[in-house]
N, C-alpha and C positions, 0 to 999 in steps of 0.2 A: 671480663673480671679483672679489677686491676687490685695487686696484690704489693706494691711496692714501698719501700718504707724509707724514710728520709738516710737520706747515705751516710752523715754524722750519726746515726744510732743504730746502724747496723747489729752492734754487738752492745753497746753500753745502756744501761737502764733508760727509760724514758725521762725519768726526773732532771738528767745530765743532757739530755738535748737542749738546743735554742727555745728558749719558750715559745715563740710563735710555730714549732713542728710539734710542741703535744700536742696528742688527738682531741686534747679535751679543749686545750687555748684553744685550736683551730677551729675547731668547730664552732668555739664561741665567736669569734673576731671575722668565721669566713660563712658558720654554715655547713651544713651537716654533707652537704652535695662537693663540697671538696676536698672530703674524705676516702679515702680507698676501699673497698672492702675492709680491708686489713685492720686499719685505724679505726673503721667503726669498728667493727667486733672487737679490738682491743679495749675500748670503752666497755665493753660488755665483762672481760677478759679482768678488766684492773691489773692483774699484776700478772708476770710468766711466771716463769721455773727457773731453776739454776743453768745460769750458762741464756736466757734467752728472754729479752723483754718481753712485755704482751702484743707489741706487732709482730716479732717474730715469730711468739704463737704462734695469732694467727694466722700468719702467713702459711706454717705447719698445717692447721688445720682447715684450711683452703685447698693448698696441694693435697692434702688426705685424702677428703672426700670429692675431690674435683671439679664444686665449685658451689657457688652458696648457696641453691637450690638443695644441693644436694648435704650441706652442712647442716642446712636449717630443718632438712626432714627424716635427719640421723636419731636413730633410737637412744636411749640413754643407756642403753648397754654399749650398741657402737660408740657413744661419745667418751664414755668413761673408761674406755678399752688406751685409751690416749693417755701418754703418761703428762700428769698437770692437771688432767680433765675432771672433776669431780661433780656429781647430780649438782650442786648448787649453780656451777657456772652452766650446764645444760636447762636447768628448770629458768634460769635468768632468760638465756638465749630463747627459750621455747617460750614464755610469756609475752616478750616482744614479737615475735612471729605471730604468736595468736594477734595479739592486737589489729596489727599490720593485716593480717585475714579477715576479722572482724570489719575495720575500717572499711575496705574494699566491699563486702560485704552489705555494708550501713549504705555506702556508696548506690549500690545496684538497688538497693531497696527505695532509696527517694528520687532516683531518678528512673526515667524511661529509659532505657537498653538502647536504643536508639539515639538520643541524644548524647551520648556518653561509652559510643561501642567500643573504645579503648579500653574499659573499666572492665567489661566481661573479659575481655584476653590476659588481664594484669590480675582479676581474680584465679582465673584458671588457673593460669600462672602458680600463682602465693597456694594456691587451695591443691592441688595435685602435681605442680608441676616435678619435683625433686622426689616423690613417690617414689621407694624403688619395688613398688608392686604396680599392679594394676588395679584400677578404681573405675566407674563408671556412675556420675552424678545423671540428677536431673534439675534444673534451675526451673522453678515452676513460677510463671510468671501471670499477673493479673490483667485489668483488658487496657491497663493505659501503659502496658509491659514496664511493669517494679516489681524487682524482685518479691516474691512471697518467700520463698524455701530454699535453700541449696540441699539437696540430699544426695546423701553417699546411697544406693541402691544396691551395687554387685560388687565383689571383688573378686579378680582374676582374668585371668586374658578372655575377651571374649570369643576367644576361638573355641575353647576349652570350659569355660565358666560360660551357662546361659544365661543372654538376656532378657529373658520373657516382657514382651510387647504388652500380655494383657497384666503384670504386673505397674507397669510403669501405667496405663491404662485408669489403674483402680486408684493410685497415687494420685493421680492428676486431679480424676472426679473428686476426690476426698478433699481436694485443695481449692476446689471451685477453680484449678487452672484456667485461663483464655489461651495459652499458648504457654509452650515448652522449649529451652534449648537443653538437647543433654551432652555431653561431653565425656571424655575418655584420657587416658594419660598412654603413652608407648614410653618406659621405663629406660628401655635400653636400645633404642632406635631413632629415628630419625619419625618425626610427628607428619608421615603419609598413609593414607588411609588405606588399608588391606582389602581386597576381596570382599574378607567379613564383615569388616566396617562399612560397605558402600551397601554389601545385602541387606545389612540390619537398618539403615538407614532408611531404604525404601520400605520395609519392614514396617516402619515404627512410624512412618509418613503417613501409610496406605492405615495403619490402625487407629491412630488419632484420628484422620480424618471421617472416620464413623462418625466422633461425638462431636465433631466438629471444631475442635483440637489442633490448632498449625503447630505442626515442627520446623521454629525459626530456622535451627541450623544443627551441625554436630562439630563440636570443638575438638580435636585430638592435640594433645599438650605432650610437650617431652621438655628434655634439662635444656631450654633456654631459646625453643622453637614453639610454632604454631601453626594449625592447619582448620582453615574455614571451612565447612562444606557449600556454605552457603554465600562464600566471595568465593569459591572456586569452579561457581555456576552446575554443584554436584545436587540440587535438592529439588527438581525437577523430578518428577516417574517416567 
């Protein structure tokens, strides 16, 4: 996460800096990719507070939440808890996220999962990855694997919150599924599969494969990591 802001505007309004360091020139003259965290959401931001431009904001609000997964899946009680923070610049910031999840989403849906296996990791990502609960999707996919559904199914650790197999089961029939990936978030850990996670896996293998139902793989996401079950040669019985 890069958070740094042009060293002439440290402290002074953005309108006082070099025209080619606004976030908005720049990005018009270079493009949105040589922007910092910081400088896009200041776009978002338009103006700070007293004493602090909108890069500095953001800057603030980067360090807060510790990092922009985690900024962008802040409730709007967390956000407005921030002095500056008001629901208008949270519902602004949460509509561009949707988008950005949507996109990714449209993405999976016209193409094969396969062709494009980057897309499932950068959804996951956008879609639970800054959660600070636990979520547990299922991506139900058709027979030329394009996206059909993303669904939110459980919430809570699955050590503690049941998974039920023949839920997810009656999901799938209902969708005319051909095959399944589902996925999990670790909120406050490091994205390696537990015990529970490897049981329930074989779990969920061994019960699809009744109706004849493959389970591609199992994704476990955390703030800024990734874990395959199925590049990490675990989806074998």
């Amino acid at each position: 996460m890069i958070v740094s802001s042009p060293a002439s505007g440290i402290h002074s309004s953005i309108p006082q800096w070099p025209k080619n360091e606004q976030p908005r020139e720049k990005l018009r003259l270079h493009g949105a990719k040589c922007l910092t965290d910081a400088e896009l959401l200041a776009i978002f931001l338009r103006v700070g507070v007293k004493g602090k431009n909108a890069v500095n904001l953001a800057n603030d609000l980067l360090h807060h939440f510790g990092s922009l997964p985690r900024l962008l899946a802040s409730s709007s009680a967390e956000f407005t808890r921030i002095h500056g923070m008001g629901i208008s610049k949270w519902s602004q910031i949460q509509a561009a996220y949707e988008l950005v999840k949507r996109s990714l989403e449209d993405g999976l849906a016209q193409q094969s999962i396969f062709s494009s296996p980057g897309h499932v990791k950068e959804f996951l990502q956008a879609k639970i990855g800054g959660l600070p609960h636990e979520v547990f999707l299922c991506l139900y996919l058709d027979s030329g694997l394009h996206l059909i559904e993303c669904q939110e199914l459980f919430r809570g650790s699955i050590t503690h919150t049941a998974v039920y197999p023949r839920e997810i089961l009656k999901e799938a029939l209902s969708r005319n599924a051909s095959a399944l990936i589902v996925a999990h978030n670790h909120p406050s850990g490091k994205p390696l599969p537990s015990k529970a996670d490897q049981d329930l896996t074989q779990t969920l293998i061994k019960a699809l494969q009744l109706v004849d139902i493959p389970l591609l793989d199992h994704c476990i996401v955390s703030n800024g990591g990734f874990f395959s079950f199925s590049e990490s040669g675990l989806m074998d019985i």
